[in-house]
PDB file of N, CA, C, O and CB in Angstrom:
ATOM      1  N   UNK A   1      18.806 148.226  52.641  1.00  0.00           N
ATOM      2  CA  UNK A   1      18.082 146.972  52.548  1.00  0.00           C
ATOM      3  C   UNK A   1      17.201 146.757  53.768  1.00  0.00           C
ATOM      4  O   UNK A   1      16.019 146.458  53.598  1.00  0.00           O
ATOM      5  CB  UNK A   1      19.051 145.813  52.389  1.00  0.00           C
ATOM      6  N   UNK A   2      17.573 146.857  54.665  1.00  0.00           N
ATOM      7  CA  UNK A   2      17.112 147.165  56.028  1.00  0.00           C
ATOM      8  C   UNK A   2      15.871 147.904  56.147  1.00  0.00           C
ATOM      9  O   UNK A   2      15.097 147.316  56.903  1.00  0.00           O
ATOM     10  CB  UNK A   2      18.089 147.894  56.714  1.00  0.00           C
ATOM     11  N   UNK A   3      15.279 149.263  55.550  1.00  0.00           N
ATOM     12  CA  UNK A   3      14.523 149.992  55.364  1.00  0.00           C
ATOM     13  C   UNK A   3      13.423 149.330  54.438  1.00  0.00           C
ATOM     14  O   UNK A   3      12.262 149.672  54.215  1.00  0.00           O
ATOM     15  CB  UNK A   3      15.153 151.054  54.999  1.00  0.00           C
ATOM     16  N   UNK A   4      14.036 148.464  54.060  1.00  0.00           N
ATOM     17  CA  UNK A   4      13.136 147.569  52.570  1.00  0.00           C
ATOM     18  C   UNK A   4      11.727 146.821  53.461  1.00  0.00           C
ATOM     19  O   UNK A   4      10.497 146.844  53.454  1.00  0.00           O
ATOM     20  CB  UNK A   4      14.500 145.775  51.584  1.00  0.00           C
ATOM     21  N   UNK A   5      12.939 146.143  54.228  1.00  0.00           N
ATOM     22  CA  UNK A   5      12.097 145.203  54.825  1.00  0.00           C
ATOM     23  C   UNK A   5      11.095 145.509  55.827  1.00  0.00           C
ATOM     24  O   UNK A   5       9.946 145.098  55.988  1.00  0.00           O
ATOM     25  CB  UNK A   5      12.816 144.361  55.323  1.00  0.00           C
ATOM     26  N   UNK A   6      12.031 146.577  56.643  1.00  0.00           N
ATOM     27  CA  UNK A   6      11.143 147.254  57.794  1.00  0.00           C
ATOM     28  C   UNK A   6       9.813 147.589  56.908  1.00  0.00           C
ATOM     29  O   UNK A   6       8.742 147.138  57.315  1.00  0.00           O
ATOM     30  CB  UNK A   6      11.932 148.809  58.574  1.00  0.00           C
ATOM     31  N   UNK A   7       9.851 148.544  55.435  1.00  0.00           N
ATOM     32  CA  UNK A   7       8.463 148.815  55.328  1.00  0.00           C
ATOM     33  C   UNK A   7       7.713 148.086  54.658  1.00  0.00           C
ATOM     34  O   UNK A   7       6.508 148.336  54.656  1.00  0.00           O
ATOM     35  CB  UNK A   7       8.232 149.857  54.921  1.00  0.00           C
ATOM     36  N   UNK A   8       8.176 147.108  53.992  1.00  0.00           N
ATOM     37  CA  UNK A   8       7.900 145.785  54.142  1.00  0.00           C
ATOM     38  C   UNK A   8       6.540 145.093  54.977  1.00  0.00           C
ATOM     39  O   UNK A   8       5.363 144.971  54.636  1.00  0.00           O
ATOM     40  CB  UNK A   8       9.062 145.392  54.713  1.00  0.00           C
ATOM     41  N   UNK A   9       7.216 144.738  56.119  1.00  0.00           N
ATOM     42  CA  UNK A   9       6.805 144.503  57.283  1.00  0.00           C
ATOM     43  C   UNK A   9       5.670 145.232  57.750  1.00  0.00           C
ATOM     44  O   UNK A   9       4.597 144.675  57.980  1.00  0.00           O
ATOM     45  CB  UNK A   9       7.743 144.633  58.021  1.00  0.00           C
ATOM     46  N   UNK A  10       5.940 146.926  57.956  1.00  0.00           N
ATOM     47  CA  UNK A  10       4.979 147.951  58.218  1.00  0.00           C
ATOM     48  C   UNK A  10       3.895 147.775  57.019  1.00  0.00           C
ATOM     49  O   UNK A  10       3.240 148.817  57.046  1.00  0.00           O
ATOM     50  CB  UNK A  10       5.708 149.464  58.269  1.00  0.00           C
ATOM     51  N   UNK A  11       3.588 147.255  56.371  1.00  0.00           N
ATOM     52  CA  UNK A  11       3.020 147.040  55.212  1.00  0.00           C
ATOM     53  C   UNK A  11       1.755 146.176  55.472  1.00  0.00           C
ATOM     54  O   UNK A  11       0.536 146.347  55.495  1.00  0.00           O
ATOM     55  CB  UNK A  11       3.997 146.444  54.285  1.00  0.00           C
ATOM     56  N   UNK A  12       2.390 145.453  55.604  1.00  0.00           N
ATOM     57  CA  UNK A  12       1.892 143.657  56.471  1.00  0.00           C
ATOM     58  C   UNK A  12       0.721 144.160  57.083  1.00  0.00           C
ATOM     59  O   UNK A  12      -0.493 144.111  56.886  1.00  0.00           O
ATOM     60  CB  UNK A  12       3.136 142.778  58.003  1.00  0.00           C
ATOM     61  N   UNK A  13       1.611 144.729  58.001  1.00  0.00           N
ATOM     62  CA  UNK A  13       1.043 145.041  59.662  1.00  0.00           C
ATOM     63  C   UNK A  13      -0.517 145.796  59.140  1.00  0.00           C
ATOM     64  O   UNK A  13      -1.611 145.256  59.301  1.00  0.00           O
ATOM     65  CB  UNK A  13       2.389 146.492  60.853  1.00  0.00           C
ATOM     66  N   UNK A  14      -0.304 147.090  58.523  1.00  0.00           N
ATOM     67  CA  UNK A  14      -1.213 148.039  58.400  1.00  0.00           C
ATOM     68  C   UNK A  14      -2.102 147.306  57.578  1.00  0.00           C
ATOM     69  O   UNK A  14      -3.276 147.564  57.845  1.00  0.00           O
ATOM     70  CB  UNK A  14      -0.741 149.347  57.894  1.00  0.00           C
ATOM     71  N   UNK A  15      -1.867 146.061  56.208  1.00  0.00           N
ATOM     72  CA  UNK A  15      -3.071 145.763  55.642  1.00  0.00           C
ATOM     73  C   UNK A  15      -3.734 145.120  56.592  1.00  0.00           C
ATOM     74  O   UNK A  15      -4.930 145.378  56.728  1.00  0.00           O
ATOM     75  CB  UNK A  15      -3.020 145.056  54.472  1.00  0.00           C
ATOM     76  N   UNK A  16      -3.073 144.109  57.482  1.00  0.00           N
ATOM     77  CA  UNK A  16      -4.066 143.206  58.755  1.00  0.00           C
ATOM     78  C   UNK A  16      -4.624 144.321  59.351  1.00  0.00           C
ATOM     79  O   UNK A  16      -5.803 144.293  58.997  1.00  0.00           O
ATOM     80  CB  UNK A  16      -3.188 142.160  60.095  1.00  0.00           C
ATOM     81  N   UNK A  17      -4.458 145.223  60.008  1.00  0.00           N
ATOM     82  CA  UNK A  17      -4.806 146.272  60.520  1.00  0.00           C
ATOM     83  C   UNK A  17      -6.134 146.862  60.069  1.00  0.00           C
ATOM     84  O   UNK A  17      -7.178 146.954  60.715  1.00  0.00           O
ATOM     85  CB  UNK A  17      -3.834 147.037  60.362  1.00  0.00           C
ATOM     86  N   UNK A  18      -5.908 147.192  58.990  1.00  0.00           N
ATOM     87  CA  UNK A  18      -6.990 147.286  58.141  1.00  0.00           C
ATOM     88  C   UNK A  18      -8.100 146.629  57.866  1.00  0.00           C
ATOM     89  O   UNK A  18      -9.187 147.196  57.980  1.00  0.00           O
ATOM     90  CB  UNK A  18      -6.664 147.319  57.332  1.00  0.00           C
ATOM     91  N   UNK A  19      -7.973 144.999  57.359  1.00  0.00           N
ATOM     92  CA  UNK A  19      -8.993 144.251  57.764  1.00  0.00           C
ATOM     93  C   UNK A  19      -9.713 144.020  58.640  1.00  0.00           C
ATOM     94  O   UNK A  19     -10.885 143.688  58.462  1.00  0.00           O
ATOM     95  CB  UNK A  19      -8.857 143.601  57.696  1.00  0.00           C
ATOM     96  N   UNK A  20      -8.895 144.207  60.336  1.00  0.00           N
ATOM     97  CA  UNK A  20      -9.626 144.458  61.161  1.00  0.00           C
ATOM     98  C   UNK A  20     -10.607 145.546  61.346  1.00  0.00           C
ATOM     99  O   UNK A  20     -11.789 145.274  61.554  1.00  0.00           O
ATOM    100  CB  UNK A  20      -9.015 144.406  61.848  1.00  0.00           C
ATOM    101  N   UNK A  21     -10.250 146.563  61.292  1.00  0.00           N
ATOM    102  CA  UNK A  21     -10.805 147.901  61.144  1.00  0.00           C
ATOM    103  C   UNK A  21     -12.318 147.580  60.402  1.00  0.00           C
ATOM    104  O   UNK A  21     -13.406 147.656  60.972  1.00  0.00           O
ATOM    105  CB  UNK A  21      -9.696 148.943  60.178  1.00  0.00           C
ATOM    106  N   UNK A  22     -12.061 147.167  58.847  1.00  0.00           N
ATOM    107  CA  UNK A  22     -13.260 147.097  58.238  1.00  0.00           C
ATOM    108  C   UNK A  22     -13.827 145.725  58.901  1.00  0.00           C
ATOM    109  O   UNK A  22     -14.981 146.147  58.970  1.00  0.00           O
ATOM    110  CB  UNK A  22     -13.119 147.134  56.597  1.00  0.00           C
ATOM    111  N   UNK A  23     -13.914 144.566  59.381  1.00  0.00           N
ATOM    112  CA  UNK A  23     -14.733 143.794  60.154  1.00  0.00           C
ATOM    113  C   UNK A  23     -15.104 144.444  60.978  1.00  0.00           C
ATOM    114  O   UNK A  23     -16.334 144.437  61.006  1.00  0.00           O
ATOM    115  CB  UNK A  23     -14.334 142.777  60.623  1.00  0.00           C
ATOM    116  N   UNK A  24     -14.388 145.426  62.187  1.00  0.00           N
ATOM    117  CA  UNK A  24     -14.905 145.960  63.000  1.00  0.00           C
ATOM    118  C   UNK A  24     -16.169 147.086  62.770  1.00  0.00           C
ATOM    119  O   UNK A  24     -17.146 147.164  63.515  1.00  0.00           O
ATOM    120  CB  UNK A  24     -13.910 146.321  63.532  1.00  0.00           C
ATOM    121  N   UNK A  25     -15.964 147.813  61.749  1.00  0.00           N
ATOM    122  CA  UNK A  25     -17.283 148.409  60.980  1.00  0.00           C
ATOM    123  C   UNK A  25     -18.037 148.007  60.839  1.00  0.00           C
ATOM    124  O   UNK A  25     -19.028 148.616  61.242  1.00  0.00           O
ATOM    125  CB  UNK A  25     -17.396 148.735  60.050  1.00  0.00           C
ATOM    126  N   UNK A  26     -18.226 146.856  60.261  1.00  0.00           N
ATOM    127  CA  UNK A  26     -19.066 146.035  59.890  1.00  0.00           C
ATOM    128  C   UNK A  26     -20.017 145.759  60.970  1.00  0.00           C
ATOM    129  O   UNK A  26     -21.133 146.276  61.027  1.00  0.00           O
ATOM    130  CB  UNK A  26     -18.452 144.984  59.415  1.00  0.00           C
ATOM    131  N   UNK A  27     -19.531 144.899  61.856  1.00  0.00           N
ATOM    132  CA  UNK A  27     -19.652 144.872  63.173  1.00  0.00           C
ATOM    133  C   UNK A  27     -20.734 145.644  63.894  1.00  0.00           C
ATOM    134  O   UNK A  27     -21.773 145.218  64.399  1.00  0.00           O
ATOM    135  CB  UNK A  27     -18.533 145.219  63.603  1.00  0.00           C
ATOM    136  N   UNK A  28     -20.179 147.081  63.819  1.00  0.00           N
ATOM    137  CA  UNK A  28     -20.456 148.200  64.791  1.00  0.00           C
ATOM    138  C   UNK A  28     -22.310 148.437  64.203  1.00  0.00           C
ATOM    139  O   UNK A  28     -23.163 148.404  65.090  1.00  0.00           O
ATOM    140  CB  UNK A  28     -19.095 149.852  64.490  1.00  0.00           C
ATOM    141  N   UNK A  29     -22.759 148.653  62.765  1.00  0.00           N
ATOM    142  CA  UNK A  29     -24.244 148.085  62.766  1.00  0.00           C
ATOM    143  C   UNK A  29     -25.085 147.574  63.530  1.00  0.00           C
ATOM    144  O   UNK A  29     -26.238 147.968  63.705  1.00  0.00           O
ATOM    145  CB  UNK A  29     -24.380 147.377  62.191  1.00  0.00           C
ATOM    146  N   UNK A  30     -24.494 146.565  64.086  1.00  0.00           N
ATOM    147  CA  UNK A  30     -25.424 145.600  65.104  1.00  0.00           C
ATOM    148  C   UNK A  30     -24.786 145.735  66.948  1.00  0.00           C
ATOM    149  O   UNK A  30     -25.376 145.278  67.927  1.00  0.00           O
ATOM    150  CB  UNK A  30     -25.180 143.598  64.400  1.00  0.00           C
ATOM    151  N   UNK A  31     -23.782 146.307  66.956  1.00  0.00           N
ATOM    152  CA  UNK A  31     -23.196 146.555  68.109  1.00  0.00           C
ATOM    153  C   UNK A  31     -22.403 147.829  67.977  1.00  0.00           C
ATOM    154  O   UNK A  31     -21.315 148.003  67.428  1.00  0.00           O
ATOM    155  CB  UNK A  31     -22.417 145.429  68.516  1.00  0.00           C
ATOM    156  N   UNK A  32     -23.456 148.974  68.817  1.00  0.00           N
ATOM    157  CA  UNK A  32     -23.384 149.821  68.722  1.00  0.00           C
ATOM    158  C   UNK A  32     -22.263 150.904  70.721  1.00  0.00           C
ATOM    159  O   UNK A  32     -22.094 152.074  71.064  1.00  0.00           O
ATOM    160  CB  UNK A  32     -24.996 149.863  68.096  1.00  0.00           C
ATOM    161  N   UNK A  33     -21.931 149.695  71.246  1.00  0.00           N
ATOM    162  CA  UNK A  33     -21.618 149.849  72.538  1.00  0.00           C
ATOM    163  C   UNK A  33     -20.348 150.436  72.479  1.00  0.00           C
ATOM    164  O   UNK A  33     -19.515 150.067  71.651  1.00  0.00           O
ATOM    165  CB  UNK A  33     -21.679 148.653  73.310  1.00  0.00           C
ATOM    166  N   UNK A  34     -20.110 151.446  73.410  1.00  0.00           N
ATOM    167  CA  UNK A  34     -18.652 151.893  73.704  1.00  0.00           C
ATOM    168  C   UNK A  34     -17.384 150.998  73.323  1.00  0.00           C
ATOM    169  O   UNK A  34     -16.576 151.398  72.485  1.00  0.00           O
ATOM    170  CB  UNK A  34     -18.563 152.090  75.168  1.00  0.00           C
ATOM    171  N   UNK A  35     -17.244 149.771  73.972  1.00  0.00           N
ATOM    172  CA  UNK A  35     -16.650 149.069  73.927  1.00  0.00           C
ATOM    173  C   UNK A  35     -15.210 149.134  72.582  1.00  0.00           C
ATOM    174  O   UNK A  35     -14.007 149.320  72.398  1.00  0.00           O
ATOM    175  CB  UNK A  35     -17.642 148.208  74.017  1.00  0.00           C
ATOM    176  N   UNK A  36     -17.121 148.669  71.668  1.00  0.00           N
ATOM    177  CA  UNK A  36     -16.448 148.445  70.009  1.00  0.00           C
ATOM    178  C   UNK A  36     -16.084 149.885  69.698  1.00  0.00           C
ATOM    179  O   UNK A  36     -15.058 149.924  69.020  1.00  0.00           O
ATOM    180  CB  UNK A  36     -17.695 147.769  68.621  1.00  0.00           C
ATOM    181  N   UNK A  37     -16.569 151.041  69.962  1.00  0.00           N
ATOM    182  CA  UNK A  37     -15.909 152.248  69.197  1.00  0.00           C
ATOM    183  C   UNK A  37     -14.771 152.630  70.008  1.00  0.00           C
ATOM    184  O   UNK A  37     -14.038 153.561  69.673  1.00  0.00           O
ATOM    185  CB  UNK A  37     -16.891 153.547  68.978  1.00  0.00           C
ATOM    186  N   UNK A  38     -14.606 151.999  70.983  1.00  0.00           N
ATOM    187  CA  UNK A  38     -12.891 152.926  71.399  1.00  0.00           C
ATOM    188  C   UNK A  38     -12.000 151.819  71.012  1.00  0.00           C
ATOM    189  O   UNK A  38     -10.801 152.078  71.118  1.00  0.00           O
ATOM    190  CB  UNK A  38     -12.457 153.448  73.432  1.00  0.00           C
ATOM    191  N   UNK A  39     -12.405 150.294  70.459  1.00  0.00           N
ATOM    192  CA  UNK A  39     -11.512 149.631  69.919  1.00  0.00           C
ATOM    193  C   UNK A  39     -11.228 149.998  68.566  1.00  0.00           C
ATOM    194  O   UNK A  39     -10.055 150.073  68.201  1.00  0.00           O
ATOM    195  CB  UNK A  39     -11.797 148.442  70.042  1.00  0.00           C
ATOM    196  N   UNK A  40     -12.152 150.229  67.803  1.00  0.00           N
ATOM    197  CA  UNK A  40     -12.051 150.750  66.177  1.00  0.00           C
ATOM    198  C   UNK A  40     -11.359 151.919  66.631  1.00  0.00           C
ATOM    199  O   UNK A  40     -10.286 151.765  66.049  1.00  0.00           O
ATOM    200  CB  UNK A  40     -13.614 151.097  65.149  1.00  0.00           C
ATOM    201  N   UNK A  41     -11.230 153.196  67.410  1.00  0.00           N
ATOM    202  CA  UNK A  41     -10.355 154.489  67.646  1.00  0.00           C
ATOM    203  C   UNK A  41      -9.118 153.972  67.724  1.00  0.00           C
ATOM    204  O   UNK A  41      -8.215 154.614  67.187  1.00  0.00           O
ATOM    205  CB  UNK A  41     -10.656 155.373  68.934  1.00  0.00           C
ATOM    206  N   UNK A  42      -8.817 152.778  68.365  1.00  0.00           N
ATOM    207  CA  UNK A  42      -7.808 151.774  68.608  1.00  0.00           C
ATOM    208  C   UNK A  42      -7.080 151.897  67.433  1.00  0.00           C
ATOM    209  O   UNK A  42      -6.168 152.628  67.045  1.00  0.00           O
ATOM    210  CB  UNK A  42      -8.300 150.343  68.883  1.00  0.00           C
ATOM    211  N   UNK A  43      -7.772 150.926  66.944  1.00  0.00           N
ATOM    212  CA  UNK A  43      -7.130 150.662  65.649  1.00  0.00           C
ATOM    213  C   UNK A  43      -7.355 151.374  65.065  1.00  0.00           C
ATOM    214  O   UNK A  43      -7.709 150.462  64.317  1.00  0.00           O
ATOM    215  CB  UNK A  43      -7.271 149.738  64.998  1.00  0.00           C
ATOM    216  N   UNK A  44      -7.646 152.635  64.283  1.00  0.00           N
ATOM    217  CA  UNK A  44      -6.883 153.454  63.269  1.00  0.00           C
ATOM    218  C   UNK A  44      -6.507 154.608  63.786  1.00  0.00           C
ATOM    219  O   UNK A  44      -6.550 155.645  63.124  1.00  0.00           O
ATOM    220  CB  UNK A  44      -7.581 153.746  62.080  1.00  0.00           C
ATOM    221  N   UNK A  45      -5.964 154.550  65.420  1.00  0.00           N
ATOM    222  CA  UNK A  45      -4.276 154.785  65.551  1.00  0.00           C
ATOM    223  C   UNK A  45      -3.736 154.031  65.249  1.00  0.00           C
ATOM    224  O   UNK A  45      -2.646 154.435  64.843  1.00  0.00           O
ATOM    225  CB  UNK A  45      -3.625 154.989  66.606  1.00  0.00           C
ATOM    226  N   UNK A  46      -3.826 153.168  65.196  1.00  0.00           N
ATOM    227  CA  UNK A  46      -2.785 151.967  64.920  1.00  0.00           C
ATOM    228  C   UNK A  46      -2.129 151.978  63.828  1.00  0.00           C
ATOM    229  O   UNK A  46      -0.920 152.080  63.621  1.00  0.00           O
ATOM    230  CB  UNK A  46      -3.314 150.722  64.888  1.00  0.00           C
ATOM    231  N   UNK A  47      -3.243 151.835  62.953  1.00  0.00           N
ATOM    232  CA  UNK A  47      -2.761 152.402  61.509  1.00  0.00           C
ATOM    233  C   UNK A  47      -2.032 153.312  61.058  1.00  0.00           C
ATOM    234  O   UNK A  47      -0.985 153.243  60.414  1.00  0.00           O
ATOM    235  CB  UNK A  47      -3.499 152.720  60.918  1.00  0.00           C
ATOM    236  N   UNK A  48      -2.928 154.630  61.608  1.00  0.00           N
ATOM    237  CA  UNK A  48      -2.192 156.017  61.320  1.00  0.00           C
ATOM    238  C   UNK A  48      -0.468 156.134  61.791  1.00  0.00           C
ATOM    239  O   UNK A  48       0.359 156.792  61.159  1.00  0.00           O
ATOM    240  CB  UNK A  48      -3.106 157.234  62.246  1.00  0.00           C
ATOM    241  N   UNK A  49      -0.185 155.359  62.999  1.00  0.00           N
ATOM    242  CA  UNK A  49       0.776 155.213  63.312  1.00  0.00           C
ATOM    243  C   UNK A  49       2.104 154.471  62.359  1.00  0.00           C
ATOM    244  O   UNK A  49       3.242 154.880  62.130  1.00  0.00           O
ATOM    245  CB  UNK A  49       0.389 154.755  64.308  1.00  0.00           C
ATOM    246  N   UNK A  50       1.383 153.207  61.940  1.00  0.00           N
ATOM    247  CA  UNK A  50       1.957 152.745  61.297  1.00  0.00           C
ATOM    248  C   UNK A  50       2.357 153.363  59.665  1.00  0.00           C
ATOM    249  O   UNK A  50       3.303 152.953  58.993  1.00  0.00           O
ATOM    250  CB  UNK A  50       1.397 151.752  61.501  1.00  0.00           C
ATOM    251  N   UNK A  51       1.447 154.362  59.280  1.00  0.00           N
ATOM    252  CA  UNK A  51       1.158 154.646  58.343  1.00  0.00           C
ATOM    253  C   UNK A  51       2.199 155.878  58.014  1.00  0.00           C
ATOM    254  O   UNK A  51       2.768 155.998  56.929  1.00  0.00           O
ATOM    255  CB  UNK A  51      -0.186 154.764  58.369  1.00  0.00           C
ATOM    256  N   UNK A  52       2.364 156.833  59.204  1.00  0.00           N
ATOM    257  CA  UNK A  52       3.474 157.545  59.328  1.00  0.00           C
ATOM    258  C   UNK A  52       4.792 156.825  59.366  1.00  0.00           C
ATOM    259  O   UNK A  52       5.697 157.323  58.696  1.00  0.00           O
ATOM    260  CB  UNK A  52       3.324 158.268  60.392  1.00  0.00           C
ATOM    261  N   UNK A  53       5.011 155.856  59.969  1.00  0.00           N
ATOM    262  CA  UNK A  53       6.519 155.860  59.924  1.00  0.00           C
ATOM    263  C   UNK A  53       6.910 155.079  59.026  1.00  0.00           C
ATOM    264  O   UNK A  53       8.131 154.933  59.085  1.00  0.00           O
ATOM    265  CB  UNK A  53       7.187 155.507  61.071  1.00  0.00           C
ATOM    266  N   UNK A  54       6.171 154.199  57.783  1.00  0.00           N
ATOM    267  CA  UNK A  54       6.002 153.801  56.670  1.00  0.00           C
ATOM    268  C   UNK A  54       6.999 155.325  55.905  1.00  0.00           C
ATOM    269  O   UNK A  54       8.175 155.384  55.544  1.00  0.00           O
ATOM    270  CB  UNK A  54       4.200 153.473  56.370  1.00  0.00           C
ATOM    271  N   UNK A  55       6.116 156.169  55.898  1.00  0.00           N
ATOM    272  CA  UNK A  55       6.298 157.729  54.812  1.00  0.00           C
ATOM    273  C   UNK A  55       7.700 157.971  55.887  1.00  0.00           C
ATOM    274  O   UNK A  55       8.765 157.825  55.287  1.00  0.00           O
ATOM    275  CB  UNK A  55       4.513 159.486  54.862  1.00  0.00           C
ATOM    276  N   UNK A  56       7.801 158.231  57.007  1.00  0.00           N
ATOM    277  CA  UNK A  56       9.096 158.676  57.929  1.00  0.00           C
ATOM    278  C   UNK A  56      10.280 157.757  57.007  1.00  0.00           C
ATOM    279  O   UNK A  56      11.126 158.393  56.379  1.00  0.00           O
ATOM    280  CB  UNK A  56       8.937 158.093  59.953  1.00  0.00           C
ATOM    281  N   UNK A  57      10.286 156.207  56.965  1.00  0.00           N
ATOM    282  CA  UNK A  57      11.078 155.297  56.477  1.00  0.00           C
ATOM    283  C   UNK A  57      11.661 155.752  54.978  1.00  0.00           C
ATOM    284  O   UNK A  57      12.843 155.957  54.700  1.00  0.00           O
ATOM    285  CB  UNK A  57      10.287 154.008  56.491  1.00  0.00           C
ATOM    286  N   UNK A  58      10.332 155.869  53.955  1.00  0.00           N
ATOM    287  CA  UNK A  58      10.561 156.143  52.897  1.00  0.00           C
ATOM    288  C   UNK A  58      11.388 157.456  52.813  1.00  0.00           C
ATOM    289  O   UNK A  58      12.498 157.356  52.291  1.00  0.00           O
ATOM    290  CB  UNK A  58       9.448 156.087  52.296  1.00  0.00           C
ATOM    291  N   UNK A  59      10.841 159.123  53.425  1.00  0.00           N
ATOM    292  CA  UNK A  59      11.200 160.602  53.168  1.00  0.00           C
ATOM    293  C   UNK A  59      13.084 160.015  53.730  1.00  0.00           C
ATOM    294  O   UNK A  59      13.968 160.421  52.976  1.00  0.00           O
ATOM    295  CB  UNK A  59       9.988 162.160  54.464  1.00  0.00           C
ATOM    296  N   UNK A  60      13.442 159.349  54.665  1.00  0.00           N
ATOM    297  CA  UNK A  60      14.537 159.012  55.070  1.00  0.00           C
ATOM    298  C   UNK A  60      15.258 158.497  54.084  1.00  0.00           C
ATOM    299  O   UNK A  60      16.245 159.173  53.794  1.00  0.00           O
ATOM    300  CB  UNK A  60      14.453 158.299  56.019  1.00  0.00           C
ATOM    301  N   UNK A  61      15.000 156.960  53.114  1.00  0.00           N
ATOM    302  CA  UNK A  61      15.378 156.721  52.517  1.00  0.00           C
ATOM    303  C   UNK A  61      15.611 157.307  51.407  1.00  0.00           C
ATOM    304  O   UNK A  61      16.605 156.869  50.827  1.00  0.00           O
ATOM    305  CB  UNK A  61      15.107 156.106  52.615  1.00  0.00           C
ATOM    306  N   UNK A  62      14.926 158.346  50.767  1.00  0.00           N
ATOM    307  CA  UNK A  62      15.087 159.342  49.502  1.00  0.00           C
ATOM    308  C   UNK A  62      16.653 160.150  50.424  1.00  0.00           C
ATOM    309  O   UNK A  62      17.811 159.905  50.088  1.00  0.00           O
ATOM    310  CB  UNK A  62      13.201 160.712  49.116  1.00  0.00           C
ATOM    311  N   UNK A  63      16.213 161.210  51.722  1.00  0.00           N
ATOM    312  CA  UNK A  63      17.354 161.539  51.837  1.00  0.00           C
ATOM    313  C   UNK A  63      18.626 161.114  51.725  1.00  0.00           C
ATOM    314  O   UNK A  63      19.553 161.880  51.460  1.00  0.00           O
ATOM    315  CB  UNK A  63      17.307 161.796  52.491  1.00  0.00           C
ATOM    316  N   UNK A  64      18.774 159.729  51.938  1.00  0.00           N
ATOM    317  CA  UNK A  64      19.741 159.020  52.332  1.00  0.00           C
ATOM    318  C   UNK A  64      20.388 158.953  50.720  1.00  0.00           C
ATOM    319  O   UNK A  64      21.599 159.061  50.530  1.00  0.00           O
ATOM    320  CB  UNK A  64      19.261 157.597  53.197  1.00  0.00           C
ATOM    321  N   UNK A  65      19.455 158.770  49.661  1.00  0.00           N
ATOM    322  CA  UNK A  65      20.018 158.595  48.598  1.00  0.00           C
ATOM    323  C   UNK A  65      19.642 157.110  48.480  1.00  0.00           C
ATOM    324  O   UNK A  65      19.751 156.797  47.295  1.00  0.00           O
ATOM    325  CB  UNK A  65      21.449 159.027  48.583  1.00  0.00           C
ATOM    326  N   UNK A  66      19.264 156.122  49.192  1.00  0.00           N
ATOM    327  CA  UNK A  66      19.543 154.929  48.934  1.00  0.00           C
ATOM    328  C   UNK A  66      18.033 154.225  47.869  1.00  0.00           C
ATOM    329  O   UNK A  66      18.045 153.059  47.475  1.00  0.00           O
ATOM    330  CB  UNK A  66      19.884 154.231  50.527  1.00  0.00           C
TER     331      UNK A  66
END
């Protein structure tokens, strides 16, 4: 149940994540400065991060049987 929620949660996280990401695209058109592209690199590690231990949670939970 525990695993539910955690990815759950990781869920959350990565769609906000996401929205940011695509505003930040958006964005980057008219502001083209360092700044904004090592924050967008930012964030989709962020994602990717989140995005792995989402699949880590799940491949666990199949092992587990649960």
């Amino acid at each position: 149940m525990k695993n539910k929620t955690e990815i759950r949660d990781l869920q959350e996280e990565h769609k906000k994540l996401d929205r940011e990401t695509t505003d930040l695209e958006k964005g980057r058109n008219s502001d083209r400065s360092t700044t904004t592209k090592y924050s967008l690199v930012e964030l989709k590690k962020a994602k990717l991060a989140i995005k792995d231990k989402i699949n880590f949670l799940r491949t666990k939970k199949k092992k587990n049987g649960n």
